[in-house]
DRENDO-1510 file (C-alpha; in Angstrom, 1 decimal, always signed):
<recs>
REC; n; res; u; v; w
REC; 1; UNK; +25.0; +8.5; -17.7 .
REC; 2; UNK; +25.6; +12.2; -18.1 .
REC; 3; UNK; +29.5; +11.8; -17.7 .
REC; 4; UNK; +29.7; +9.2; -20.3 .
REC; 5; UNK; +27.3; +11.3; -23.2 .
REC; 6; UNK; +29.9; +14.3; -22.2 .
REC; 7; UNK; +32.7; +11.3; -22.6 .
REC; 8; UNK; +31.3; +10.3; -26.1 .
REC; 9; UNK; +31.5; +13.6; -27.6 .
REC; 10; UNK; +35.1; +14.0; -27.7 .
REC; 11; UNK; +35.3; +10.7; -29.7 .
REC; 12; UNK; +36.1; +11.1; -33.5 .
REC; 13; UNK; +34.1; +8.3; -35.5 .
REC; 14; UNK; +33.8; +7.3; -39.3 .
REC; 15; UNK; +30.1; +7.7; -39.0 .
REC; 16; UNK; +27.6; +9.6; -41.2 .
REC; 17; UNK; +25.2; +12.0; -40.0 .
REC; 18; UNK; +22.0; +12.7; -41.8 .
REC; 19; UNK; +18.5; +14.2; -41.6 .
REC; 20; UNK; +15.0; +13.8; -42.9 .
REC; 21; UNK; +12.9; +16.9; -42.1 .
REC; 22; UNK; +9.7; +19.2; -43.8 .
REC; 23; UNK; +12.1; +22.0; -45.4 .
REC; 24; UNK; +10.5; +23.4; -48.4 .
REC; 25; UNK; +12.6; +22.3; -51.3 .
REC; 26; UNK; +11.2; +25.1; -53.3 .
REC; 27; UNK; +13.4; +27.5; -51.1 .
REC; 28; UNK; +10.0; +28.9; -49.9 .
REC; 29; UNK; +9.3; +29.3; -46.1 .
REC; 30; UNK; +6.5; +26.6; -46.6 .
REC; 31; UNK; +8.4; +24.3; -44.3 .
REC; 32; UNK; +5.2; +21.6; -43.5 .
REC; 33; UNK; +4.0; +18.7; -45.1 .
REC; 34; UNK; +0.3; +17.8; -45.5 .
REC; 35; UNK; -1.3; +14.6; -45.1 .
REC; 36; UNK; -4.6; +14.0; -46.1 .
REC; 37; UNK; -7.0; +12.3; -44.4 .
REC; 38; UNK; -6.9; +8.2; -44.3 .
REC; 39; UNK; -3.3; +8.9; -45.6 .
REC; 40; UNK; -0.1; +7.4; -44.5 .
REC; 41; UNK; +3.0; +9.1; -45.3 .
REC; 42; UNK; +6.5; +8.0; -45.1 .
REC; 43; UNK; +8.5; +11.0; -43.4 .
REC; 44; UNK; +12.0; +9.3; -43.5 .
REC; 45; UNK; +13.6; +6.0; -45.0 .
REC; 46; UNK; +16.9; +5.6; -44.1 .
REC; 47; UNK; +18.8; +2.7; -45.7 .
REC; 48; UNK; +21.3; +1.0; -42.8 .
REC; 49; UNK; +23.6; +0.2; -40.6 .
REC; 50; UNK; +22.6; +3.4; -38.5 .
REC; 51; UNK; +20.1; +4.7; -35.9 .
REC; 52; UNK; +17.9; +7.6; -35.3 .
REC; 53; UNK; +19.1; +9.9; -32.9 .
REC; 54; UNK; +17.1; +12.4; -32.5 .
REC; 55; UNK; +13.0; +13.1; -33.6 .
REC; 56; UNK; +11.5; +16.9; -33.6 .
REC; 57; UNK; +7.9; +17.3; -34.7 .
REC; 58; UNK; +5.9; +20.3; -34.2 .
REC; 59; UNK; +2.0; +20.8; -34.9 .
REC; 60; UNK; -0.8; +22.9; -33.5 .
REC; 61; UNK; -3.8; +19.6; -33.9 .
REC; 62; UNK; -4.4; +15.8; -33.6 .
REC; 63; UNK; -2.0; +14.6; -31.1 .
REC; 64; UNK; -4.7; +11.7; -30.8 .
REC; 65; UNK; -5.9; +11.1; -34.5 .
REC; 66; UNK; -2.3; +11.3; -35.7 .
REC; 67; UNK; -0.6; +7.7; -35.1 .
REC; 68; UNK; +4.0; +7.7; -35.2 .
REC; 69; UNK; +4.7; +4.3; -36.7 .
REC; 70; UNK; +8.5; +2.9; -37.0 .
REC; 71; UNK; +9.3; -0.3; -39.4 .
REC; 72; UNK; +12.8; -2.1; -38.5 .
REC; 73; UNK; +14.6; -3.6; -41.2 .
REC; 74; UNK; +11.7; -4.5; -43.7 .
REC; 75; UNK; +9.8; -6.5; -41.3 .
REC; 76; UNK; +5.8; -7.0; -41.7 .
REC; 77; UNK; +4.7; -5.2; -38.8 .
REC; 78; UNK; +5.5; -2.0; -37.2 .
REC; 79; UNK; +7.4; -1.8; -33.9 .
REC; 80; UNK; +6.2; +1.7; -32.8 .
REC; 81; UNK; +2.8; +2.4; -33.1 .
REC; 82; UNK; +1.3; +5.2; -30.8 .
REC; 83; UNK; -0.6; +8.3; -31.1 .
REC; 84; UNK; +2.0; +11.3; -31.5 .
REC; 85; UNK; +1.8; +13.4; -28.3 .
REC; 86; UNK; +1.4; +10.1; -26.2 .
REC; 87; UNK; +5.0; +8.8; -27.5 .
REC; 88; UNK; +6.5; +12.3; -26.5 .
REC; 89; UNK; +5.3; +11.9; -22.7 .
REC; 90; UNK; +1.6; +13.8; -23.3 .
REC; 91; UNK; -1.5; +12.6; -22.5 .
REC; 92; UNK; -5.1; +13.2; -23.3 .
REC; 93; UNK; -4.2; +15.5; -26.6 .
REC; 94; UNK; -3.0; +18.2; -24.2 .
REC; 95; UNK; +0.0; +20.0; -24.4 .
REC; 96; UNK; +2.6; +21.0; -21.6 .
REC; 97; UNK; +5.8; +21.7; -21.8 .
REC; 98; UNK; +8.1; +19.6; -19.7 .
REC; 99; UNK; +12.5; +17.9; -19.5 .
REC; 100; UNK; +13.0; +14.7; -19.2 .
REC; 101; UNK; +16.0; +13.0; -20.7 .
REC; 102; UNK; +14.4; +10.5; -23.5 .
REC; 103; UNK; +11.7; +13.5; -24.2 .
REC; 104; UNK; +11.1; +16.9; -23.8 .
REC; 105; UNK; +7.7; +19.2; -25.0 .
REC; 106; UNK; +7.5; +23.1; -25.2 .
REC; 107; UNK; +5.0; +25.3; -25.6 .
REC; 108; UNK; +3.3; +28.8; -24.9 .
REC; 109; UNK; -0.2; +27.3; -24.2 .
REC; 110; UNK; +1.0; +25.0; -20.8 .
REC; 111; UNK; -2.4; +22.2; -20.2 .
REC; 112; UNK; -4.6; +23.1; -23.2 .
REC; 113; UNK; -6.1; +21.0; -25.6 .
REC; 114; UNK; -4.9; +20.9; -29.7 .
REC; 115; UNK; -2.7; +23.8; -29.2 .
REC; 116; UNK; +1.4; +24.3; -31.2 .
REC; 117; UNK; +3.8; +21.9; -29.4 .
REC; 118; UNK; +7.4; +21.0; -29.9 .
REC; 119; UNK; +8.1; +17.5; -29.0 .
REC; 120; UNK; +11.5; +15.9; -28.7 .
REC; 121; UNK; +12.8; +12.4; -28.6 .
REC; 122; UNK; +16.1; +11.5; -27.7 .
REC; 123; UNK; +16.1; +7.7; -27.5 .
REC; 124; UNK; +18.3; +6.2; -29.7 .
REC; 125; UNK; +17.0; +3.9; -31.9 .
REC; 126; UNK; +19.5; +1.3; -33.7 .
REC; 127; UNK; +18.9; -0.7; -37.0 .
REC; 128; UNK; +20.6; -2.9; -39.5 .
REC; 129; UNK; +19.0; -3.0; -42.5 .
REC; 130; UNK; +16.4; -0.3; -42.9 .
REC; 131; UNK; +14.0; +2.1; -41.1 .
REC; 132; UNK; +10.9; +3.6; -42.3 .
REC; 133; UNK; +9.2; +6.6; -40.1 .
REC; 134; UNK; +5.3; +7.2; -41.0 .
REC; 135; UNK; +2.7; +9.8; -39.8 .
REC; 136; UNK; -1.1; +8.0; -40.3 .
REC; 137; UNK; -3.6; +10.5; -40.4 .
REC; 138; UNK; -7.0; +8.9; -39.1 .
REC; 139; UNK; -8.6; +12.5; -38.5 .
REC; 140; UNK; -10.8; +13.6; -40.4 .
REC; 141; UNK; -8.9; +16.8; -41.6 .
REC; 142; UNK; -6.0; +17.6; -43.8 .
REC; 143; UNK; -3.2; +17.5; -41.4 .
REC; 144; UNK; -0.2; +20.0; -41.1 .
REC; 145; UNK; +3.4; +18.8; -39.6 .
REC; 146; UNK; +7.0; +19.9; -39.2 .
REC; 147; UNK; +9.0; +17.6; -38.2 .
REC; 148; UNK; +13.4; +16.4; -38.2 .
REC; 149; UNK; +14.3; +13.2; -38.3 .
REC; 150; UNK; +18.1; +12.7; -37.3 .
REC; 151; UNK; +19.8; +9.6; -37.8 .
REC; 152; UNK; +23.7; +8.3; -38.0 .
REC; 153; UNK; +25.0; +5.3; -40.8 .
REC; 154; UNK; +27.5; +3.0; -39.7 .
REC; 155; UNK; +29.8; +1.2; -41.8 .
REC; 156; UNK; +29.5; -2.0; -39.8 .
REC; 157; UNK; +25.7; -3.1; -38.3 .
REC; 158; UNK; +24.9; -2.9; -34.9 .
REC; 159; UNK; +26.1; -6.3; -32.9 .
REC; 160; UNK; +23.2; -8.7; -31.9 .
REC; 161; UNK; +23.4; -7.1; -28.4 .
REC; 162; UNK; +22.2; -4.3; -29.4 .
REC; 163; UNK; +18.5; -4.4; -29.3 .
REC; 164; UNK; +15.4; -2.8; -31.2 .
REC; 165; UNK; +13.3; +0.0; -29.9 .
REC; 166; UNK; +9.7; -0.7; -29.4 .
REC; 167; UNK; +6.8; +1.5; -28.0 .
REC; 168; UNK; +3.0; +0.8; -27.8 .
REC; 169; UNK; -0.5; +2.4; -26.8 .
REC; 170; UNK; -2.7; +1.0; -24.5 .
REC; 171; UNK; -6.1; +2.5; -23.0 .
REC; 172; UNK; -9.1; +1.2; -20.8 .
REC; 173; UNK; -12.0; +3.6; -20.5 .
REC; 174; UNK; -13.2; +3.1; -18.5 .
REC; 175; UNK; -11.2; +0.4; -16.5 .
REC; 176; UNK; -13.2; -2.3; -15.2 .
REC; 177; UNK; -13.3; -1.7; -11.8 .
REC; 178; UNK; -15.2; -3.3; -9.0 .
REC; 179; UNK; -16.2; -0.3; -7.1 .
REC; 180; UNK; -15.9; +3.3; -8.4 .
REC; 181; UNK; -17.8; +4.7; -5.6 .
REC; 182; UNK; -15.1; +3.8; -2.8 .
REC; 183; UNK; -12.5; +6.4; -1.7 .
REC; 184; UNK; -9.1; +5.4; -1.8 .
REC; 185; UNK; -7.3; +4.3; +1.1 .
REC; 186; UNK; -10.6; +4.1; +2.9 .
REC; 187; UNK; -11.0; +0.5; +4.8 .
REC; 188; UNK; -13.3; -0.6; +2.4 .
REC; 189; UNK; -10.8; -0.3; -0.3 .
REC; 190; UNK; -7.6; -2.5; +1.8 .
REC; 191; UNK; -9.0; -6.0; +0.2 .
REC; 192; UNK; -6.8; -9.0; -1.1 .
REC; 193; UNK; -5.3; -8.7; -4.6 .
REC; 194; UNK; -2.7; -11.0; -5.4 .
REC; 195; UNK; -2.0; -14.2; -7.3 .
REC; 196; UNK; -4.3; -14.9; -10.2 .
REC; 197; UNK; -6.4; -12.1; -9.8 .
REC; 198; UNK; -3.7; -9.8; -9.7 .
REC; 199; UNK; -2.5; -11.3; -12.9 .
REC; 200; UNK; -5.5; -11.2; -14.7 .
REC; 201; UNK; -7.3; -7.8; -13.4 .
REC; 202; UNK; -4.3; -5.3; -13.2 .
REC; 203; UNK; -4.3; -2.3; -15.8 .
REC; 204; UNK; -1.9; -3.9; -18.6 .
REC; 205; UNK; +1.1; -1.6; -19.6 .
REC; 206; UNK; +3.0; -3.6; -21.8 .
REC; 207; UNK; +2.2; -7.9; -22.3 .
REC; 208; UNK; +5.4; -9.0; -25.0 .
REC; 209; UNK; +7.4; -11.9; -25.8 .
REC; 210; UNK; +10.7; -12.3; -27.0 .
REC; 211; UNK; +14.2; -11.2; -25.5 .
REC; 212; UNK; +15.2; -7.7; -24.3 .
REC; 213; UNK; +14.0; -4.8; -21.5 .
REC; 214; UNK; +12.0; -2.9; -20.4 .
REC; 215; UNK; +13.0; +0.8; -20.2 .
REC; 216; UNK; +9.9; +2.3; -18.9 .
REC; 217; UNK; +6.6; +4.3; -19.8 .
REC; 218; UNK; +3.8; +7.1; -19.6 .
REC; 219; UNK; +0.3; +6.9; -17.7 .
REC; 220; UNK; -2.2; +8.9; -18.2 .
REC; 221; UNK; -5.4; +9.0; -16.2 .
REC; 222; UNK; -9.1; +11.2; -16.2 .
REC; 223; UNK; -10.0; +11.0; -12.6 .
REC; 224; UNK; -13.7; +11.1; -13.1 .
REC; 225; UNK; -13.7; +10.7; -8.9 .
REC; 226; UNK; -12.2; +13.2; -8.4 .
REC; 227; UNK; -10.2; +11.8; -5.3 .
REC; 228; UNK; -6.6; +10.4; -5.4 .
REC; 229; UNK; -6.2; +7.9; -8.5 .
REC; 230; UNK; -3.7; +6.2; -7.3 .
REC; 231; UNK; -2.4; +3.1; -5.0 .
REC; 232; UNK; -2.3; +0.8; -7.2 .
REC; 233; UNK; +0.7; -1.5; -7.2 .
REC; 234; UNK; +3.0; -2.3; -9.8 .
REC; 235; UNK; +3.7; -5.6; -10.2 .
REC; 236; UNK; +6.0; -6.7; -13.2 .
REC; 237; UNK; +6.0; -10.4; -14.4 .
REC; 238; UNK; +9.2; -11.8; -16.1 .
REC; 239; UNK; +9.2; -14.8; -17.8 .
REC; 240; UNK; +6.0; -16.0; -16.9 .
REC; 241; UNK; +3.6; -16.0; -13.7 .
REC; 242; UNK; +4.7; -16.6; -10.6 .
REC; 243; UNK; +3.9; -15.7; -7.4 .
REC; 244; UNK; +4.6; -13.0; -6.3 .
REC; 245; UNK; +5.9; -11.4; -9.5 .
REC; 246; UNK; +9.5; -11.0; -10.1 .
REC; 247; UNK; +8.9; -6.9; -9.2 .
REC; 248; UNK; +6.4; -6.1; -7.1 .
REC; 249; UNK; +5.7; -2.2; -5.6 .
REC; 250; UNK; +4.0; -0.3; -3.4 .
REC; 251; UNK; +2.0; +2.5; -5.3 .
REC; 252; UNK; +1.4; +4.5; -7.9 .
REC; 253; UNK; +3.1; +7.3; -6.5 .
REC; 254; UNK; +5.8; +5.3; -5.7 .
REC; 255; UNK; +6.3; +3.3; -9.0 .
REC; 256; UNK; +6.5; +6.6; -10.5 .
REC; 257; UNK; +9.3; +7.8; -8.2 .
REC; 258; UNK; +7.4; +10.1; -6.0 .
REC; 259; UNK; +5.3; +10.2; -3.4 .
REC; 260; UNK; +2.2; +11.3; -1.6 .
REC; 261; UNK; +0.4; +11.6; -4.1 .
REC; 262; UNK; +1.7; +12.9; -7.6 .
REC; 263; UNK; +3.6; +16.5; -7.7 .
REC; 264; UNK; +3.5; +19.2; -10.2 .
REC; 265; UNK; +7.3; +18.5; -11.4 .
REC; 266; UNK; +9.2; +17.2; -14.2 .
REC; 267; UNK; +12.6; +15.4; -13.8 .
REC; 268; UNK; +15.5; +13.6; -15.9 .
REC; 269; UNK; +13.6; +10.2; -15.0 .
REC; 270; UNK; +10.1; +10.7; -13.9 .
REC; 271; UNK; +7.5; +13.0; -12.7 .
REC; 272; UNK; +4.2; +14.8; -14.3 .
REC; 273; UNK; +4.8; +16.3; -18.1 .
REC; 274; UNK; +0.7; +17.0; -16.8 .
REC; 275; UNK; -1.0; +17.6; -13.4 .
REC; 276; UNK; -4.0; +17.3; -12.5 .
REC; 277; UNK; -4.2; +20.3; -10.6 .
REC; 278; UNK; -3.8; +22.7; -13.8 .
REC; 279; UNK; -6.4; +21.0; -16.1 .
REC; 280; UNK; -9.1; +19.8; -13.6 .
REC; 281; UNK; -8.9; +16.3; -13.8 .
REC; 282; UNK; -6.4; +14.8; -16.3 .
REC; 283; UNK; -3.0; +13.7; -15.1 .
REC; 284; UNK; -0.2; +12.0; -17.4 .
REC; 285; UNK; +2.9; +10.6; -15.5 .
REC; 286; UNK; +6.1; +8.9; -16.5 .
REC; 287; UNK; +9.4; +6.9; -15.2 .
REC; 288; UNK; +12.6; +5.5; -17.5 .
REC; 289; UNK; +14.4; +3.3; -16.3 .
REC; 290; UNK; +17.5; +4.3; -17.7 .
REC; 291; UNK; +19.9; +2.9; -15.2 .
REC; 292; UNK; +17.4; +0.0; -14.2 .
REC; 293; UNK; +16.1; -1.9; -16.9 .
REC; 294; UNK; +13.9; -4.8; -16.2 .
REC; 295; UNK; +15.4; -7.7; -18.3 .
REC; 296; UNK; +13.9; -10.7; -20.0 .
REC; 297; UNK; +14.4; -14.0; -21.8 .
REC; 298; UNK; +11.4; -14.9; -22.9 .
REC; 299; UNK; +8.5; -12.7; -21.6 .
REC; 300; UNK; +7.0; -9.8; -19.7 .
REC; 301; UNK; +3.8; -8.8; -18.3 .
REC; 302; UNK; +4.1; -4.9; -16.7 .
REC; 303; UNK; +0.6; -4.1; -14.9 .
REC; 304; UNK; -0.3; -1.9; -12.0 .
REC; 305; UNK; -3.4; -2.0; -10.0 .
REC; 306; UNK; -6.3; +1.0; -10.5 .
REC; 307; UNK; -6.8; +1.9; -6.8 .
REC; 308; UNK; -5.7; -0.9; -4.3 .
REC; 309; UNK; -7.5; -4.2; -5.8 .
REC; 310; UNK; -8.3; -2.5; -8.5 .
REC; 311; UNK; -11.4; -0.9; -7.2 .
REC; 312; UNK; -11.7; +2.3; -9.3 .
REC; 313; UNK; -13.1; +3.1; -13.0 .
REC; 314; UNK; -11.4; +5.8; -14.3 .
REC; 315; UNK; -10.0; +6.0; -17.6 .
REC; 316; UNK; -6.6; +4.8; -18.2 .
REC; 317; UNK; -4.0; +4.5; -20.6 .
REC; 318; UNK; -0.3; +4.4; -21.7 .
REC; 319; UNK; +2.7; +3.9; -23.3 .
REC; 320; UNK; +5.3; +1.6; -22.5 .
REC; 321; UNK; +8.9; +1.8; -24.0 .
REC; 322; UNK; +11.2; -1.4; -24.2 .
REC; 323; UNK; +14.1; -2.7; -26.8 .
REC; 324; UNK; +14.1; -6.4; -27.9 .
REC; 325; UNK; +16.7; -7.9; -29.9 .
REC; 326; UNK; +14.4; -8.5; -32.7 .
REC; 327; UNK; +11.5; -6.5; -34.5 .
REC; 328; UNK; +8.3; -7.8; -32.6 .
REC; 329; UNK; +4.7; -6.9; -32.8 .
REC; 330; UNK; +2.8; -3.8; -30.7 .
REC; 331; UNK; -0.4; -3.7; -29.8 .
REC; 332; UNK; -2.5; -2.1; -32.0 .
REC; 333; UNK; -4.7; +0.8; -30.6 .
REC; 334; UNK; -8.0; +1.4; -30.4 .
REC; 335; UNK; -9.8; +2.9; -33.4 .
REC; 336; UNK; -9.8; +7.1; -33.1 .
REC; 337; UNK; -13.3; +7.4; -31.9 .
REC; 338; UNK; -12.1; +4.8; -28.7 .
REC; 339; UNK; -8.5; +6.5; -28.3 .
REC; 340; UNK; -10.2; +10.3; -27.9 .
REC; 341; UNK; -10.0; +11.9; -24.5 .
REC; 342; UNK; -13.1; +12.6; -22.4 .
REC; 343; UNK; -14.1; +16.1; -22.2 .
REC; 344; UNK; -16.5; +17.9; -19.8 .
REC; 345; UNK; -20.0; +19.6; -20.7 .
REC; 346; UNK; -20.3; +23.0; -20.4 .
REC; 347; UNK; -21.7; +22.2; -16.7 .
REC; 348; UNK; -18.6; +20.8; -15.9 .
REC; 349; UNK; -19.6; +17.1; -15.7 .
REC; 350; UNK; -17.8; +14.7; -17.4 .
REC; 351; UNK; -19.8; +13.7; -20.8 .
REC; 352; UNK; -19.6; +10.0; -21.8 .
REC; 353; UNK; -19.6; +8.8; -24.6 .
REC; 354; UNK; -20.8; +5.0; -25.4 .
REC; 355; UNK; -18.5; +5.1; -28.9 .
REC; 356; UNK; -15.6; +6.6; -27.1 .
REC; 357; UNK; -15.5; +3.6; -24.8 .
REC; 358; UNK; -13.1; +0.7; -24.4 .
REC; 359; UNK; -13.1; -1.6; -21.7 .
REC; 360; UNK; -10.9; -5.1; -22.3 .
REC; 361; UNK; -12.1; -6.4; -19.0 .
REC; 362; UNK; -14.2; -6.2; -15.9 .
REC; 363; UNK; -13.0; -7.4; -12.6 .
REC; 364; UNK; -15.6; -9.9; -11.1 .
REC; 365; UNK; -16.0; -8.9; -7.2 .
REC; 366; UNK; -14.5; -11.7; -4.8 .
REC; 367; UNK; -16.7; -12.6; -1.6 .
REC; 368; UNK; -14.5; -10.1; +0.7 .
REC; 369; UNK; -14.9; -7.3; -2.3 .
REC; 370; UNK; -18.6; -7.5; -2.5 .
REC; 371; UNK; -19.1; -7.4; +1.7 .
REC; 372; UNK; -17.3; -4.5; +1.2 .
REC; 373; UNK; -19.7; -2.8; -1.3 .
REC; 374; UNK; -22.1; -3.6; +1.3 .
REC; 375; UNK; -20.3; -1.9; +3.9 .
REC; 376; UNK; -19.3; +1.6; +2.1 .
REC; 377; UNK; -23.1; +1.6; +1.0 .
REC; 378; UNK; -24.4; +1.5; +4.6 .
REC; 379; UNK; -21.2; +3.9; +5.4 .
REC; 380; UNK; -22.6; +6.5; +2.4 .
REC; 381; UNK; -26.3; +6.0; +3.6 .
</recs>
């Protein structure tokens, strides 16, 4: 991968380079747009053949209220939608600064909430007709934001195996676990999870039609346990169900390309752009599957478990990052009130919130899953 972007830049092409940024046309050093509240503004259009290449934003506020939203070539819905520091790799509207290769953030204020963050994306993004690059602001402030926007025109369009980038938000909080109380990896946790349950009561990170791959995504979790979060299985459907999935892993940890628990590191491909350990509680985690893609031809369903069998209730969410060959739908996330992160009281307990809540679905216990509520009960007595 590296040896071939060196490669590239050597080659000589006819190809147009062009930016969209805040710059203050009035040759002032006023170099920010405002959006208003409720407002929806258009921060580049860019007529095609071309791609974007490159997206720099900067802000001190609103990584959650503020939503990114791409539009390929005039269609009716958007095929990014997510809130902005989520789509960079952060989590829970804190900021870190962290290097990967599709994203990188940097920052003087490492794991604080609503502080100034540069955020980079490198993916390219490849159009034919037309794209159209929007901030929403659904805060209730004005809104304050430098950003570039770097794209190339081609003379000729993309060819049809060249595919259309697509990211979307998800969240559960809290997930609809069957028993919170449970430690992981204790015996009480080691029930059956497979099949149809499995299918149906894994945390959902991306649930799409159409043709194209998967290149990979963000989690980001408030571990309200306080234990490990993890052990949850991937397990990637493609195509439709079938037992067992067409992927199926071994843990968290391990999905995300580490192991033993999550470490406080950052790599090309995967690691923590947060840790837990430096904000008491709030972890966001990614992998890109640069050189491994998961294809598909007509579907895919990408889920992991929340604790083994899906036993735990913390809060959840994430992004997932894929290309189809055509301009497809996203989910839409939740309103701003349900998409805000759980904060602590000035006690240090975590404060719920009934209107910040947002739970799609609540696994229903199987016989061996409620025996073992029994047993960790009598355990804890």
């Amino acid at each position: 991968m590296s040896n071939n972007l060196l490669r590239n830049l050597s080659v000589i092409r006819n190809d147009k380079t062009g930016r969209s940024s805040s710059w203050d046309t009035s040759g002032r050093n006023s170099d920010n747009w405002s959006i208003d509240p409720g407002e929806s503004k258009i921060i580049a259009d860019i007529d095609g053949p071309g791609a974007i290449t490159h997206i720099w934003m900067t802000q001190k506020e609103h990584y959650r209220e503020i939503l990114l939203k791409i539009t390929w070539d005039n269609a009716r819905q958007p095929s990014v939608l997510c809130p902005l520091g989520d789509f960079f790799g952060l989590g829970h509207g804190i900021v870190n600064s962290y290097q990967a290769l599709l994203f990188t953030a940097s920052t003087k204020h490492n794991n604080q909430f609503e502080e100034g963050c540069a955020l980079n994306s490198y993916v390219q993004m490849p159009f034919k007709e037309r794209a159209v690059v929007e901030l929403v602001n659904e805060s209730h402030e004005p809104h304050r934001q430098y950003f570039y926007v770097d794209y190339e025109q081609y003379n000729k369009a993309p060819t049809d195996e060249v595919g259309f980038f697509h990211a979307e938000f998800r969240r559960e909080n809290p997930f609809g676990g069957w028993s919170h109380d449970i430690t992981v990896n204790q015996p009480e946790a080691n029930v059956v999870n497979k099949e149809r349950n499995a299918w149906e009561n894994n945390y959902v990170i991306l649930d799409t039609k159409g043709r194209g791959h998967f290149i990979g995504c963000n989690i980001s979790v408030t571990n309200f346990q306080g234990t490990w979060w993890g052990e949850g299985d991937d397990m990637i459907w493609v195509d439709g169900y079938k037992w067992p999935p067409a992927l199926h892993g071994t843990g968290s940890e391990d999905y995300l390309n580490q192991a033993w628990g999550m470490q406080d590191n950052a790599f090309l491909r995967n690691g923590s752009s947060i840790h837990e350990d430096n904000t008491d509680g709030y972890q966001t985690s990614y992998v890109h599957h640069i050189e491994n893609p998961v294809h598909f031809e007509k579907e895919i369903k990408v889920t992991i478990e929340h604790g083994h069998g899906n036993h735990l209730c913390n809060e959840m969410s994430s992004v997932a990052y894929w290309y189809a060959d055509k301009p497809c739908r996203v989910a839409k996330p939740p309103s701003v009130s349900k998409r805000m992160p759980v904060l602590r009281d000035n006690r240090g307990n975590w404060f719920f919130e009934h209107r910040n809540q947002t739970t799609s679905r609540k696994t229903q216990p199987t016989r061996e899953m409620r025996s073992m509520i029994k047993k960790w009960k009598k355990r804890d007595s």
